[in-house]
DRENLUMVO-712088 format. One line per 4 residues: their letters; for each residue z, y, x of N, C-alpha, C. Coordinates in steps of 0.1 Angstrom, whole numbers, plus 5000, padded with zeros to 4 digits. Layout:
<rs>
A = Z Y X Z Y X Z Y X ~ ...
</rs>
This chain:
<rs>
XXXX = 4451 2795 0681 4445 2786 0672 4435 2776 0679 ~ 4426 2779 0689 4421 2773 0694 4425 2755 0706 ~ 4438 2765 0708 4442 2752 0718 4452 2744 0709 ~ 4453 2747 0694 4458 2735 0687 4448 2726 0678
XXXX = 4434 2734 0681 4425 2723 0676 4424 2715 0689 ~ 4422 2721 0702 4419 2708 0712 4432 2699 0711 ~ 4444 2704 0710 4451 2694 0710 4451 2683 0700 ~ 4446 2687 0689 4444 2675 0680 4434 2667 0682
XXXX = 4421 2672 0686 4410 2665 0688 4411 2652 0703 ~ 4427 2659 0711 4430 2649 0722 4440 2638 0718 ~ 4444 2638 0706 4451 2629 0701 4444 2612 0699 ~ 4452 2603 0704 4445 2588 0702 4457 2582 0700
XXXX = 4459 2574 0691 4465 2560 0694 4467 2545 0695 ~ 4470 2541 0702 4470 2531 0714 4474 2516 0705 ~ 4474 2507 0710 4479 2497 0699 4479 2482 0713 ~ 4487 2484 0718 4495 2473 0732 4494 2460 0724
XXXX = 4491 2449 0731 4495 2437 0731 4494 2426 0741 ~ 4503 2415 0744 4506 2409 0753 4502 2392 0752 ~ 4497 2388 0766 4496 2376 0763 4496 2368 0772 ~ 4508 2355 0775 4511 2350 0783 4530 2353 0782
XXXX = 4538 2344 0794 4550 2348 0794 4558 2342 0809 ~ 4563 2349 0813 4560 2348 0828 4572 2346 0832 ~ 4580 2340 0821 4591 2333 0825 4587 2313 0816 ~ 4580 2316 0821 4573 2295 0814 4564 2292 0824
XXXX = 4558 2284 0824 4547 2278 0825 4533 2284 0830 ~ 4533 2298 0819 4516 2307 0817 4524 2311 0836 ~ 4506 2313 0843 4510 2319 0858 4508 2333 0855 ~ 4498 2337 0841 4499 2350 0841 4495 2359 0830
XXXX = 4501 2370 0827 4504 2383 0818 4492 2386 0815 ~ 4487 2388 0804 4477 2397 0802 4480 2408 0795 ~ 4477 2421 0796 4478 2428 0785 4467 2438 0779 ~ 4466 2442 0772 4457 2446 0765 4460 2460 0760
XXXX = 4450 2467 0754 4449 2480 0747 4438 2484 0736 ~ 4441 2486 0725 4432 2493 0716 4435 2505 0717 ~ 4422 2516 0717 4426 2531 0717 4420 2535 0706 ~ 4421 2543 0701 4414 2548 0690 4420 2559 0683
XXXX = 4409 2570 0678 4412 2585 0679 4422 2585 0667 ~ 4415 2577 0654 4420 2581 0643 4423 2561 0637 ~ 4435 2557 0636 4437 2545 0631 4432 2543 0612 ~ 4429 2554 0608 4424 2554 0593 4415 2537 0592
XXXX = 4407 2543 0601 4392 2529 0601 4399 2518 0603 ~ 4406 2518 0620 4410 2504 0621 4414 2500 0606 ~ 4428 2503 0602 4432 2503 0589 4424 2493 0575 ~ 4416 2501 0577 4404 2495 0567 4395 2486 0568
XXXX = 4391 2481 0580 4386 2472 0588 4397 2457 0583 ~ 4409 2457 0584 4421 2450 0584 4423 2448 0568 ~ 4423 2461 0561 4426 2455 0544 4411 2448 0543 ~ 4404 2454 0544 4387 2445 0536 4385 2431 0542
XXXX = 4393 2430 0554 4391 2418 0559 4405 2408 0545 ~ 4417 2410 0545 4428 2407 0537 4423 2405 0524 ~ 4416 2412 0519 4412 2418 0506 4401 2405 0501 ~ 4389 2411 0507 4378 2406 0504 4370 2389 0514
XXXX = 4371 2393 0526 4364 2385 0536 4371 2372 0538 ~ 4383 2377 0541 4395 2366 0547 4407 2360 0540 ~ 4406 2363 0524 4416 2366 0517 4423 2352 0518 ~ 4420 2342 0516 4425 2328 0515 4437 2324 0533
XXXX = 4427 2327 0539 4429 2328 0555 4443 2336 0562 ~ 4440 2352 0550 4452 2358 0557 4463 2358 0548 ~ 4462 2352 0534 4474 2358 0523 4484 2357 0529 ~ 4488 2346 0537 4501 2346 0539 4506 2350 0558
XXXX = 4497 2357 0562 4496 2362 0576 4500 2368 0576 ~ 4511 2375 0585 4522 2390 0586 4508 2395 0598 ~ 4508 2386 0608 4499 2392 0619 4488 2382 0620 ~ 4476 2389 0623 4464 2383 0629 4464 2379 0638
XXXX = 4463 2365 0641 4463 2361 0652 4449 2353 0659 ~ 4446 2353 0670 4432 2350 0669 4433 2333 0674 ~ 4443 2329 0685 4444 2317 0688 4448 2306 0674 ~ 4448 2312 0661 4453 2304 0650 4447 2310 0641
XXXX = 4432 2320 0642 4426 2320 0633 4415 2309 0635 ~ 4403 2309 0630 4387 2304 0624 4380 2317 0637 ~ 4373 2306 0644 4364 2315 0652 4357 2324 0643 ~ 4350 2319 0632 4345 2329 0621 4351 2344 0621
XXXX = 4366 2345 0617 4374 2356 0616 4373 2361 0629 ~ 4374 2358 0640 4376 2359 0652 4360 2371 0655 ~ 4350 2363 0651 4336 2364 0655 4336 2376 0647 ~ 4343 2380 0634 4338 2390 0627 4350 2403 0629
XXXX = 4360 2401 0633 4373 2411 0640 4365 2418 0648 ~ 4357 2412 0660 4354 2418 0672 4342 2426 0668 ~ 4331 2420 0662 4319 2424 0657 4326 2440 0650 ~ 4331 2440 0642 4338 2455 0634 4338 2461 0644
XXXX = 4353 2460 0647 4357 2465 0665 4343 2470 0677 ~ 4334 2461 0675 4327 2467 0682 4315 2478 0681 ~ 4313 2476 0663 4309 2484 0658 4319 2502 0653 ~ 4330 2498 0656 4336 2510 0653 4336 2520 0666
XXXX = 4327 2528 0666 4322 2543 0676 4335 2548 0687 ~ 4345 2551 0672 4356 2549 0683 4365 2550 0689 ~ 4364 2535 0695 4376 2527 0697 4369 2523 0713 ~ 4380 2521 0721 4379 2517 0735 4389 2510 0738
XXX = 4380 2495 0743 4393 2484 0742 4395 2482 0760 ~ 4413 2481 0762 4409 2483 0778 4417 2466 0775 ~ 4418 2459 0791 4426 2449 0793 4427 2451 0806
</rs>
């Protein structure tokens, strides 16, 4: 019983993204990582923004993008993000 609570407690998931393309022009790849134990929060962070904050901005957004949002949205993504305990963002 014990080592299937640690194993759950060692559970994170990861959330990859890329930027750059290194077959063009860009000289170079970046890539990125969100980690986070439990994605419930991210989650909710993302509706309240859709919902309430951003709603005009995202209705018709499949994805958030930051190079094609409002620094505003941008300024308040990261602010969450950085307020969420946690989450560890690598690049």
């Amino acid at each position: 019983m014990t080592s299937s609570i640690c194993l759950i407690e060692m559970v994170s998931y990861i959330f990859i993204d890329e930027s750059g393309d290194l077959g063009s022009q860009s000289k170079y790849l970046i890539l990125s990582a969100l980690v986070v134990k439990s994605p419930d929060k991210l989650d909710r962070i993302i509706k309240n923004m859709r919902r309430y904050k951003f709603k005009k901005q995202l209705r018709k957004a499949s994805e958030i993008k930051a190079n094609s949002s409002s620094p505003k949205l941008v300024k308040y993504a990261l602010k969450k993000l950085y307020l969420f305990s946690s989450c560890t963002i690598l690049a």
